[in-house]
MARSETOR-720027 format. One record per residue: x, y, z of N, C-alpha, C, O in turn; residue number from 1. Coordinates in nm, 4 decimals, m for minus. Example, Ala and Ser with C-alpha at 12.3 -4.5 7.8 and 13.67 -1.06 7.14 Angstrom:
2
[node [1.3190 m0.5690 0.7800] [1.2300 m0.4500 0.7800] [1.3200 m0.3300 0.7800] [1.4236 m0.3319 0.8465] 1] [node [1.2850 m0.2250 0.7080] [1.3670 m0.1060 0.7140] [1.2900 0.0030 0.7870] [1.3409 0.1138 0.8039] 2] 
***
This chain:
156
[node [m0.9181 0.2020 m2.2693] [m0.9099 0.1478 m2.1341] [m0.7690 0.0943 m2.1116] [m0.7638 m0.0134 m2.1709] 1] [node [m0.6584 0.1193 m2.0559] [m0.5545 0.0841 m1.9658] [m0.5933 0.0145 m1.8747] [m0.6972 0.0252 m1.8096] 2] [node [m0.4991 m0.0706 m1.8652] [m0.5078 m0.1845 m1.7527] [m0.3373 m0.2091 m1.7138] [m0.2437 m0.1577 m1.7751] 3] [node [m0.3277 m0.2951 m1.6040] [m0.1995 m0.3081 m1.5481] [m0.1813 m0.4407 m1.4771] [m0.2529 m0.4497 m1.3774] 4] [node [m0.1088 m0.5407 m1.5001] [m0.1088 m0.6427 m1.4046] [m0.0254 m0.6345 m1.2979] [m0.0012 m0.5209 m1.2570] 5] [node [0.0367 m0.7497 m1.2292] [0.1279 m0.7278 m1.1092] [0.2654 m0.7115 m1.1764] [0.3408 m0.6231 m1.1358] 6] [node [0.2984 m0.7867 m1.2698] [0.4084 m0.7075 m1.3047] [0.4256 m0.6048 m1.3714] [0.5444 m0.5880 m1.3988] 7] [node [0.3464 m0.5147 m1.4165] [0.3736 m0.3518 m1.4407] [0.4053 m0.2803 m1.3586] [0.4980 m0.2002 m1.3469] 8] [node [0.2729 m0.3293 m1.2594] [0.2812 m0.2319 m1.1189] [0.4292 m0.2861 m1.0266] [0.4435 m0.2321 m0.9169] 9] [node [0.5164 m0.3704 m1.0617] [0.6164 m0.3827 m0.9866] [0.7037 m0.2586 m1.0615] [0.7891 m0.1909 m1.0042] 10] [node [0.6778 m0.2498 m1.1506] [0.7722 m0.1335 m1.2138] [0.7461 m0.0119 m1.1961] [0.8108 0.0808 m1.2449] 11] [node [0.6169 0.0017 m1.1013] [0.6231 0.1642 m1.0993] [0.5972 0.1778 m0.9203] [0.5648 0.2743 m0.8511] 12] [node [0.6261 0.0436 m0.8883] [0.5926 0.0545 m0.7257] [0.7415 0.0253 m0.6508] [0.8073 m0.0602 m0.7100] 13] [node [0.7863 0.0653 m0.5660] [0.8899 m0.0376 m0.5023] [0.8572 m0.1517 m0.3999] [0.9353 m0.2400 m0.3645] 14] [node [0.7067 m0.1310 m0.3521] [0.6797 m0.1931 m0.2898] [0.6911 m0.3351 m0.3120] [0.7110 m0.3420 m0.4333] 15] [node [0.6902 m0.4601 m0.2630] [0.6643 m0.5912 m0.2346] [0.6855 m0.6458 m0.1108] [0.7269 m0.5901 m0.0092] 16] [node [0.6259 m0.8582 m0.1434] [0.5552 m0.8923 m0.0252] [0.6155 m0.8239 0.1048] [0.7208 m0.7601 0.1054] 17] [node [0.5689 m0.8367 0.1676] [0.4211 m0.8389 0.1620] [0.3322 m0.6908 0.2242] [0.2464 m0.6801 0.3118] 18] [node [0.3996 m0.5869 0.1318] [0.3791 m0.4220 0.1588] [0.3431 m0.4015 0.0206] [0.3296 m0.2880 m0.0250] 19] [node [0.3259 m0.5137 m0.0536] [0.2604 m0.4463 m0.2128] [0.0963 m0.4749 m0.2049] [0.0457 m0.5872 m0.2059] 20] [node [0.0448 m0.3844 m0.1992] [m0.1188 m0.4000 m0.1550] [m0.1968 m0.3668 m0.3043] [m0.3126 m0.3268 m0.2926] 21] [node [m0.1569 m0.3766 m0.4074] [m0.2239 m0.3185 m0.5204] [m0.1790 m0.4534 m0.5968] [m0.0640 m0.4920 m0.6176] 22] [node [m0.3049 m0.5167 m0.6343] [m0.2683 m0.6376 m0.7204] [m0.3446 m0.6343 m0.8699] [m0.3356 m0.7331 m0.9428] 23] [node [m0.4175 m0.5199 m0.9102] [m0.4448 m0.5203 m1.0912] [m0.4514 m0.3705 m1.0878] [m0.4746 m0.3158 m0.9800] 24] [node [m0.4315 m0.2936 m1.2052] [m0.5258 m0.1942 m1.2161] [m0.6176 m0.2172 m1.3044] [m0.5715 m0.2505 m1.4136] 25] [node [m0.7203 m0.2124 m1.2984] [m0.8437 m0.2334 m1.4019] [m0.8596 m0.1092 m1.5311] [m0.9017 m0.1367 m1.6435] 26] [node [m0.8256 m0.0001 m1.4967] [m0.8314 0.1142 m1.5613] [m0.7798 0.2189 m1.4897] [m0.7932 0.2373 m1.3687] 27] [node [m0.6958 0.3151 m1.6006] [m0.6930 0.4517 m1.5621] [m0.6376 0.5762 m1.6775] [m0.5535 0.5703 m1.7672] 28] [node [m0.7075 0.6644 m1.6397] [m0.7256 0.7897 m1.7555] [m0.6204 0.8896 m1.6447] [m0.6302 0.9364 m1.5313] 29] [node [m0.5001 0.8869 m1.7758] [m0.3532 1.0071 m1.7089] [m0.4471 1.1462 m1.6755] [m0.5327 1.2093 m1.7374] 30] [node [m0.3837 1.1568 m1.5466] [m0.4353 1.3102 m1.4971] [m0.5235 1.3384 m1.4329] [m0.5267 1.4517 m1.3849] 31] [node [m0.6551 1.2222 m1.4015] [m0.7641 1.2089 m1.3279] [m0.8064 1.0870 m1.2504] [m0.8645 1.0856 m1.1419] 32] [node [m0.7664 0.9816 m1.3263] [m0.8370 0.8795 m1.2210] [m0.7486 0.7270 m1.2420] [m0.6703 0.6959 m1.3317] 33] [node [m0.8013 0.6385 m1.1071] [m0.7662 0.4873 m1.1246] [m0.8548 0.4513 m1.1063] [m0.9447 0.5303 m1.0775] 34] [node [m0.8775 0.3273 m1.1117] [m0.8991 0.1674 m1.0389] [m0.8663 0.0668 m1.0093] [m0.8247 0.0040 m1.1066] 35] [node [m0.8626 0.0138 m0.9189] [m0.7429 m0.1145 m0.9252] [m0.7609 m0.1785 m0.7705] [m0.7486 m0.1443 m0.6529] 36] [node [m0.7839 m0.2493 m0.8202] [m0.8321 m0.4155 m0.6569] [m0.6965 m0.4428 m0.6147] [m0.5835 m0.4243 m0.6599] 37] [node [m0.7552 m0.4996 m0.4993] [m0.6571 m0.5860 m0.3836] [m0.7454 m0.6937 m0.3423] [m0.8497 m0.6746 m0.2797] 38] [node [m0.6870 m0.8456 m0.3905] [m0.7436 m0.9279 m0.3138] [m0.7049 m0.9836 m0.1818] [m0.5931 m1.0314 m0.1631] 39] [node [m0.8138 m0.9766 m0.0729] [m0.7743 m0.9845 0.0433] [m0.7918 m1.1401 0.0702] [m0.8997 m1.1981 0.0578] 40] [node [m0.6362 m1.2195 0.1204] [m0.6797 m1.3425 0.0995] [m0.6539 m1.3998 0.2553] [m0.5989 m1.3163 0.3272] 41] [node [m0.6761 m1.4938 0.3022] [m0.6592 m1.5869 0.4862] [m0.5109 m1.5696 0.4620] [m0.4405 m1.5371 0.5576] 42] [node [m0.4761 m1.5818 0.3848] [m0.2706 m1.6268 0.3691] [m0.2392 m1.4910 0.3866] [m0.1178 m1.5072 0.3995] 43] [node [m0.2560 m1.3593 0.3980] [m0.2134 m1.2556 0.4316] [m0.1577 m1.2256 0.5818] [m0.2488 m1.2422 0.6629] 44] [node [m0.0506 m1.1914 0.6354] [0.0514 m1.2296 0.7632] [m0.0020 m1.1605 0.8293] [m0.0147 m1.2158 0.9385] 45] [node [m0.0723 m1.0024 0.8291] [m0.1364 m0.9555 0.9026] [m0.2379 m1.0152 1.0298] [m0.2399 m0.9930 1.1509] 46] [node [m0.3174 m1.0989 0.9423] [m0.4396 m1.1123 0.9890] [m0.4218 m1.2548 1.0841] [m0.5288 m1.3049 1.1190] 47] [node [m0.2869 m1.3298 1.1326] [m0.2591 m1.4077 1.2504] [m0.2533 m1.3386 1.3815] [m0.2480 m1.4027 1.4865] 48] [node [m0.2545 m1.1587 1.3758] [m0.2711 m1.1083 1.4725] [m0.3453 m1.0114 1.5113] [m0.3518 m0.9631 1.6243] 49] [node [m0.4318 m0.9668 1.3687] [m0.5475 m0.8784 1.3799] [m0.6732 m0.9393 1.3005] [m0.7138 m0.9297 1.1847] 50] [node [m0.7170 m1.0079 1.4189] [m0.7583 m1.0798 1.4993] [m0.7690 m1.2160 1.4747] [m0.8383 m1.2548 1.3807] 51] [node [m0.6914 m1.3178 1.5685] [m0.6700 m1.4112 1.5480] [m0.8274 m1.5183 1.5624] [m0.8400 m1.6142 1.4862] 52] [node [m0.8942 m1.4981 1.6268] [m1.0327 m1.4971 1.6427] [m1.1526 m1.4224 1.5431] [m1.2624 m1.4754 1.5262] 53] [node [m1.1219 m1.3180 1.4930] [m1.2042 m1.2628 1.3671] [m1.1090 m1.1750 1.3004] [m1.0854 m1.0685 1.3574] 54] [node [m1.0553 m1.1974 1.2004] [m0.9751 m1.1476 1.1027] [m1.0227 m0.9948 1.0620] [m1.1358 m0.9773 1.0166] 55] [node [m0.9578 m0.9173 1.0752] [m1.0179 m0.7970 0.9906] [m0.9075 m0.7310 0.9546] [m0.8214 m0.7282 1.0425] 56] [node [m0.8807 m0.6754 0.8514] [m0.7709 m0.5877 0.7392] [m0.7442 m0.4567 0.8377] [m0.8491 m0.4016 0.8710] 57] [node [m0.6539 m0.4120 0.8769] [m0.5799 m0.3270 0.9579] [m0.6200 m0.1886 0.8543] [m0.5803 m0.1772 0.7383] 58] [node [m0.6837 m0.1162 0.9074] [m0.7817 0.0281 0.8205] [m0.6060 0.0776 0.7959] [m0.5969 0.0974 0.6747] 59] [node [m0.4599 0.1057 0.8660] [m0.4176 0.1768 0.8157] [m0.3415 0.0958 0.6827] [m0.2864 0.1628 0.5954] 60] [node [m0.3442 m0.0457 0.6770] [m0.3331 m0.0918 0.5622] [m0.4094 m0.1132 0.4440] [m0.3900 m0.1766 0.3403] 61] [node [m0.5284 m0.0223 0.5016] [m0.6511 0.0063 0.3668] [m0.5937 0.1174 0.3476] [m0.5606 0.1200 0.2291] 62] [node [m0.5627 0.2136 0.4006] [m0.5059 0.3513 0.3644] [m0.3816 0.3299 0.2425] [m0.3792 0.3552 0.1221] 63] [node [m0.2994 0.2811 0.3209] [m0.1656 0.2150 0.2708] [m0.1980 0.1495 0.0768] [m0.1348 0.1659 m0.0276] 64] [node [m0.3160 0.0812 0.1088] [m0.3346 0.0576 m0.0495] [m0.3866 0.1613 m0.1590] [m0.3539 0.1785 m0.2764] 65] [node [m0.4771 0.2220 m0.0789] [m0.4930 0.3726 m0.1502] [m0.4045 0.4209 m0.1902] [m0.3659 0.4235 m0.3071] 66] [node [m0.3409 0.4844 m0.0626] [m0.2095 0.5816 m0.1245] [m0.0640 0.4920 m0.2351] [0.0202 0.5514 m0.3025] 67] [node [m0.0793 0.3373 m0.2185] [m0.0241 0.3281 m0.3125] [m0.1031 0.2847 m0.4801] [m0.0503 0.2474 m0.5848] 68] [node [m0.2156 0.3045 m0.4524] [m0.3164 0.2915 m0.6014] [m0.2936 0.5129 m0.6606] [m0.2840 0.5545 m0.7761] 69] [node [m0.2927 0.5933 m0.5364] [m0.2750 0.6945 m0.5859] [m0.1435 0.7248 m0.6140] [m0.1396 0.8334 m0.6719] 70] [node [m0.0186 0.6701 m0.5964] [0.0856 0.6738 m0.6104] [0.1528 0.6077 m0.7957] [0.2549 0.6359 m0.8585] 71] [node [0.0454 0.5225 m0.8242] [0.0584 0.4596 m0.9589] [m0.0147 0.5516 m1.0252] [0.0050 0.5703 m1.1453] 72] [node [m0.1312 0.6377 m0.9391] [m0.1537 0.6976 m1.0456] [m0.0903 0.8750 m1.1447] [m0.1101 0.9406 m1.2469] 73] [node [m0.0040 0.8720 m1.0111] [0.0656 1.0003 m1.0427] [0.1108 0.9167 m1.1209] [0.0320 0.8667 m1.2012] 74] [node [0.2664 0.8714 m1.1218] [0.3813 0.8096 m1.2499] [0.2992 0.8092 m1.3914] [0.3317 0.8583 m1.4995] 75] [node [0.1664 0.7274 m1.3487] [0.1574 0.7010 m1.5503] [0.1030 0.8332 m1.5525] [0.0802 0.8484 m1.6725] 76] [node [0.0572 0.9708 m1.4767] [m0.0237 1.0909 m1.4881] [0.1280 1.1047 m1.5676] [0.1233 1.0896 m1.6896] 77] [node [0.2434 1.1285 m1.5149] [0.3526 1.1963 m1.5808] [0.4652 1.0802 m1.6599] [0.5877 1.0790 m1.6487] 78] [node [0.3926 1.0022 m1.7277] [0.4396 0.9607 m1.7910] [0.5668 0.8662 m1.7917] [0.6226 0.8198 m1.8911] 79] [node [0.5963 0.8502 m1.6737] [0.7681 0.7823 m1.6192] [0.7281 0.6878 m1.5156] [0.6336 0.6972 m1.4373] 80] [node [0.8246 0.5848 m1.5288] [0.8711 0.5123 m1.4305] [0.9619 0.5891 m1.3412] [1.0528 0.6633 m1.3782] 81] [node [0.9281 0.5634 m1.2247] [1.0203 0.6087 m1.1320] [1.1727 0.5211 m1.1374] [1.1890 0.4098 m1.1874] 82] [node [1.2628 0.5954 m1.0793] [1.4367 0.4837 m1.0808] [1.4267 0.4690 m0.9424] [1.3231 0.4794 m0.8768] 83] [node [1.5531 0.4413 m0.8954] [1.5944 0.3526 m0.7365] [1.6244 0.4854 m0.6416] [1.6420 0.4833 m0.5198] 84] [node [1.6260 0.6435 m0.7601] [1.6425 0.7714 m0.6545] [1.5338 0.8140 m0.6201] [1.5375 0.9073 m0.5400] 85] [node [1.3412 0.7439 m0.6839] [1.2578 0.8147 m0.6370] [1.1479 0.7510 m0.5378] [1.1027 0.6396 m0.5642] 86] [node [1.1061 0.8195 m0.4272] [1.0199 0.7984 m0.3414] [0.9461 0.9026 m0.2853] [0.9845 1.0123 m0.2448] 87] [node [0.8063 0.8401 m0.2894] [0.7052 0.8789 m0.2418] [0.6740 0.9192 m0.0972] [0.6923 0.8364 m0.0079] 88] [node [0.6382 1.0145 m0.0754] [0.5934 1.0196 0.0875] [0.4730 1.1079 0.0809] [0.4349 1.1975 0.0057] 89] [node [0.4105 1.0268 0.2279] [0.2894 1.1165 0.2494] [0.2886 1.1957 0.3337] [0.3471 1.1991 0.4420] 90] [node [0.1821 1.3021 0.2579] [0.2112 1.4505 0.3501] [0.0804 1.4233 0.4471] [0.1052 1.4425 0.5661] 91] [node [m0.0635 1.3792 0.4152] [m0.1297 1.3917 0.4610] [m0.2801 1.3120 0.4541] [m0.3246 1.2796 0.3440] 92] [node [m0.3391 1.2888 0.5523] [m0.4803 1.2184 0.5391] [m0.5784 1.2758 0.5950] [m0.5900 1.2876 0.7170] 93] [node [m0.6634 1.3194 0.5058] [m0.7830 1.4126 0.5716] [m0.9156 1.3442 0.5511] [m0.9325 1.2754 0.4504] 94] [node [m1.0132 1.3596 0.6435] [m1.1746 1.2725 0.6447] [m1.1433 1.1744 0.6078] [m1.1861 1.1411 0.4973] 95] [node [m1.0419 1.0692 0.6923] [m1.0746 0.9285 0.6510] [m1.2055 0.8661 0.7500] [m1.2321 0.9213 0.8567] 96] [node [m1.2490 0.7979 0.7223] [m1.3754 0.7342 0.7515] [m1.3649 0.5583 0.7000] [m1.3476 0.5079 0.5890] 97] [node [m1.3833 0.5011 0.8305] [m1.4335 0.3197 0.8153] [m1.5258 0.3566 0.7660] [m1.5565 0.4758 0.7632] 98] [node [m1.6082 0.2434 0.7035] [m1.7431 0.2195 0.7351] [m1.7897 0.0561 0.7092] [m1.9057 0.0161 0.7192] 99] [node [m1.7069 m0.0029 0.6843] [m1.7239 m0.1522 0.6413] [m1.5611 m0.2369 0.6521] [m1.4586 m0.2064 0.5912] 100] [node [m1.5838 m0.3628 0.7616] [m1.4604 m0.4100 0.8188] [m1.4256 m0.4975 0.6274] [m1.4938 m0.5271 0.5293] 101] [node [m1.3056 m0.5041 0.6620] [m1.2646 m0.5566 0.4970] [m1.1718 m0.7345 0.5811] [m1.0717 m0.7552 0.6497] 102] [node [m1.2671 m0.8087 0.5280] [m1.1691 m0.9927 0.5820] [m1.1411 m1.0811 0.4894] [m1.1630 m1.0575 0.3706] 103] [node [m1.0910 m1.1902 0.5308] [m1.0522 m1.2685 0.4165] [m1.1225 m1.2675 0.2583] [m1.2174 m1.1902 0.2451] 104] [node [m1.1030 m1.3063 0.2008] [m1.2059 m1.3511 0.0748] [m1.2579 m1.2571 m0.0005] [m1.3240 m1.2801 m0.1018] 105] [node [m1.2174 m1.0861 0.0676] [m1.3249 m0.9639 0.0322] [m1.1687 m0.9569 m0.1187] [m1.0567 m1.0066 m0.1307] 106] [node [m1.2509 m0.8722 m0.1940] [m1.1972 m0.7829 m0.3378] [m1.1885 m0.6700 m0.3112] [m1.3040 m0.6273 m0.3097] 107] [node [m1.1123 m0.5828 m0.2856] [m1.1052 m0.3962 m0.2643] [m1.1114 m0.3511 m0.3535] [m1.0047 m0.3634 m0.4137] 108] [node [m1.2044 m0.2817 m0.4231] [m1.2163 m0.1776 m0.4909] [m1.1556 m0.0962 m0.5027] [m1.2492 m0.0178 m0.4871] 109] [node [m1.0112 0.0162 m0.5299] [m0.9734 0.1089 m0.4943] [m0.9854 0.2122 m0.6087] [m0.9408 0.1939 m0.7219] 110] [node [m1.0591 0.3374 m0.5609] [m1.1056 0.4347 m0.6933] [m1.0366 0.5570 m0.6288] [m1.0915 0.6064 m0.5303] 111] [node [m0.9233 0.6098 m0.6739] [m0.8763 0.7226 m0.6537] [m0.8515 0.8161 m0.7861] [m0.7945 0.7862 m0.8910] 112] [node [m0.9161 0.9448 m0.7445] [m0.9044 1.0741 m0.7991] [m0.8570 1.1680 m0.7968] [m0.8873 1.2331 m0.6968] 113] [node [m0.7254 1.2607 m0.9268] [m0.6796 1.3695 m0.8193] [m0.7400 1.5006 m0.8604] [m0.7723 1.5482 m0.9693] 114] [node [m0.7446 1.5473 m0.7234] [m0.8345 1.6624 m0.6980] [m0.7307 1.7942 m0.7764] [m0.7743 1.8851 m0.8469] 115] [node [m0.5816 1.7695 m0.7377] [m0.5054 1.8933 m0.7336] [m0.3574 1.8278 m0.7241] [m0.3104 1.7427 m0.6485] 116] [node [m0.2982 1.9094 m0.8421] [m0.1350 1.8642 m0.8409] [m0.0868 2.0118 m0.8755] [m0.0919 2.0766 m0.9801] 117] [node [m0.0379 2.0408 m0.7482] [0.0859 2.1923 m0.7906] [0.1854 2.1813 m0.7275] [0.1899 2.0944 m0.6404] 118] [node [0.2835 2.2560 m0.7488] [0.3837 2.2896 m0.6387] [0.4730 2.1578 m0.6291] [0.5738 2.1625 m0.5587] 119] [node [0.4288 1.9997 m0.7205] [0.4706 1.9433 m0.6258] [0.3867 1.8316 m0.5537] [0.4101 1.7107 m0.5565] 120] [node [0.2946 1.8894 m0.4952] [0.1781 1.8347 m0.3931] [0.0895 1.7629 m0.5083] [0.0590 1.7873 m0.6250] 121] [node [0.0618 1.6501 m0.4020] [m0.0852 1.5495 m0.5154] [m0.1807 1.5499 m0.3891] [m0.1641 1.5013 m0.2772] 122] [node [m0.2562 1.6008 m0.4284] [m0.4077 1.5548 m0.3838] [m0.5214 1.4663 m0.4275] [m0.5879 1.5007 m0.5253] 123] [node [m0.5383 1.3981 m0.3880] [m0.6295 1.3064 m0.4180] [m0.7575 1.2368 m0.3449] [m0.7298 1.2044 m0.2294] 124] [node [m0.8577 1.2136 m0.3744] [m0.9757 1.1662 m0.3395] [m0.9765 1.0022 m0.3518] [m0.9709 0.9390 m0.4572] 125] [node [m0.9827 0.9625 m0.2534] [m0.9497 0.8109 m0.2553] [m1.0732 0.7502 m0.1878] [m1.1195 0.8154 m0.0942] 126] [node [m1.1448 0.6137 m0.2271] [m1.2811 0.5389 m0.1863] [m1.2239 0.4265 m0.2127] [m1.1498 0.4047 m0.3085] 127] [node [m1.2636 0.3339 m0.1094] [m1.2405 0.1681 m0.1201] [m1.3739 0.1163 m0.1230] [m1.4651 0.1804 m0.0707] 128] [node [m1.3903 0.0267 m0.1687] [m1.5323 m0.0724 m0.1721] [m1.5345 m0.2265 m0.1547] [m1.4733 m0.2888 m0.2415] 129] [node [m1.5788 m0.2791 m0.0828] [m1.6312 m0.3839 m0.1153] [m1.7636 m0.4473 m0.1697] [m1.8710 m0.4148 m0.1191] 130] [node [m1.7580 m0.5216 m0.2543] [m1.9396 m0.5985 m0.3368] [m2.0112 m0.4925 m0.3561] [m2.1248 m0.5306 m0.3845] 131] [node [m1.9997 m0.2843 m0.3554] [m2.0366 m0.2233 m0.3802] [m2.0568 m0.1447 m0.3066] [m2.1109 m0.0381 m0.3359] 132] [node [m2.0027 m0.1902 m0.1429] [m2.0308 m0.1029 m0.0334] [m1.8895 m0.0282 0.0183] [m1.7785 m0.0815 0.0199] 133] [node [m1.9112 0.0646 0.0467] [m1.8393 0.1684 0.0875] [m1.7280 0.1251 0.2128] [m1.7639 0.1439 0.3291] 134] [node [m1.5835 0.0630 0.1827] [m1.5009 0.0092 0.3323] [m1.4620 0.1260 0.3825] [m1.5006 0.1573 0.4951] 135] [node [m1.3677 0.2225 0.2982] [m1.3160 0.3471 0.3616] [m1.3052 0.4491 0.2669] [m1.3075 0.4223 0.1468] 136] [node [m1.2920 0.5783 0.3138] [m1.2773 0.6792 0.1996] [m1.1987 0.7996 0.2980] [m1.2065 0.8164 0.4197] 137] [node [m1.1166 0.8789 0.1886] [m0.9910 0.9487 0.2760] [m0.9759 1.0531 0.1209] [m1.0161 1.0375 0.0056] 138] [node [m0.8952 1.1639 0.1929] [m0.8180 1.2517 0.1311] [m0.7041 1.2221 0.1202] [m0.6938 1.1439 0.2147] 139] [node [m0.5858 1.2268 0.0641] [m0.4367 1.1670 0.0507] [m0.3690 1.2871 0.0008] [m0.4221 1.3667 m0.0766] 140] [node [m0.2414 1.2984 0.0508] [m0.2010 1.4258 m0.0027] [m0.0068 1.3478 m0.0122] [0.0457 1.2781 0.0746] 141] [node [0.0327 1.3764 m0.0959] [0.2029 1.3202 m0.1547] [0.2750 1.4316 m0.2066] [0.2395 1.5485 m0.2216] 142] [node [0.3848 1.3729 m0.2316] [0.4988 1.4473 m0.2716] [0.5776 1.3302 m0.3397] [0.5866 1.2186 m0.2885] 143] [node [0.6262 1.3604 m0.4438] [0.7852 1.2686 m0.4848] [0.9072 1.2950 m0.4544] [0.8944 1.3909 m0.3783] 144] [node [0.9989 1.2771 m0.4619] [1.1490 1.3295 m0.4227] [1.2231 1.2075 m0.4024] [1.1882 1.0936 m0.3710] 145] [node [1.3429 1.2648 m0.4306] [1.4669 1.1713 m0.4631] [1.5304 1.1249 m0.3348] [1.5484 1.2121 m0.2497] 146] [node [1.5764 0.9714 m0.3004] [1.5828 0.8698 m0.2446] [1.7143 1.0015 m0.0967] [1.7121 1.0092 0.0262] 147] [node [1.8084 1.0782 m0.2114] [1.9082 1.1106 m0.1622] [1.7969 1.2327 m0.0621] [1.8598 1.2549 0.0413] 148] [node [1.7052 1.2872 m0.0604] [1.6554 1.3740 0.0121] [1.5793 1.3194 0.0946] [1.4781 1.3818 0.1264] 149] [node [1.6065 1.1766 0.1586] [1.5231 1.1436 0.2633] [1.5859 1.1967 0.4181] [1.5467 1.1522 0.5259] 150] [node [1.6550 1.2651 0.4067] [1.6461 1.3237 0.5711] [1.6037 1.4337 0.5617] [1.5930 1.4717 0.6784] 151] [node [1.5575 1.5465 0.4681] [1.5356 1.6481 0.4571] [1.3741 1.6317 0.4613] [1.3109 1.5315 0.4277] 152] [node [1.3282 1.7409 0.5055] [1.1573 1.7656 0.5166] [1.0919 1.7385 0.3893] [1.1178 1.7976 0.2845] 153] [node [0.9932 1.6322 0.4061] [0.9230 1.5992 0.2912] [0.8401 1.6799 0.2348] [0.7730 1.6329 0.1428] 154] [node [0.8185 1.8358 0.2758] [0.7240 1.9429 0.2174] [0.8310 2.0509 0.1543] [0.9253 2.0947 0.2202] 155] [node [0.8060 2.0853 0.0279] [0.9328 2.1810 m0.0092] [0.9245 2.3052 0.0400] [1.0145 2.3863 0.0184] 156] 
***
């Protein structure tokens, strides 16, 4: 069993505050799968304006934690830390689906799987949960490439 705290995952994420949405990994097996929570807490900056009256987690920042729980899980799939020339982009989100609002106090579950890595392309099967229930679930599709090829088309 592999596990990861917040400072590992600072080393394979560039993200931080408050765009780092992946706070443990609990487990993950190179080449097929993660797990790894986000605790959703009242102190999160989002939620003074979605909804200041009933708080609820912005679905494309449930996405956003996926694709970066599937993004940790490519690097340890291939074995490397990324350097300051590599970044991630997404190609694509297919059948995403709400089904449970995610608010203060909740734990995210994030279980992503990859379906398919060629060419290049990561595919992956991504499910969020809360207390066991189903918040969102999506297809995710990435690419890596170097910092210097960000004006060029992110599909090769």
């Amino acid at each position: 069993m592999n596990s990861l705290d917040i400072n590992q995952i600072k080393q394979y994420l560039p993200h931080r505050y408050p765009m780092l949405l992946v706070d443990r990994v609990l487990t993950w097996e190179s080449g097929k799968t993660i797990t790894a929570i986000k605790n959703v807490t009242a102190n999160e900056e989002f939620f003074s304006g979605h909804f200041p009256h009933k708080p609820v987690m912005p679905g494309v920042l449930m996405i956003e934690a996926l694709a970066q729980t599937a993004a940790l899980l490519s690097f340890l799939s291939l074995g490397q830390k990324p350097d300051e020339n590599s970044v991630v982009y997404f190609l694509g989100i297919d059948g995403a689906r709400f089904k449970r609002p995610v608010v203060p106090g909740d734990q995210i579950r994030m279980d992503v799987e990859i379906l398919r890595h060629a060419r290049g392309i990561w595919k992956y099967k991504a499910r969020a949960t809360v207390d066991g229930q189903l918040a969102v679930e999506a297809e995710l599709m990435c690419t890596m490439r170097s910092a210097s090829d960000a004006t060029q088309a992110a599909v090769p």
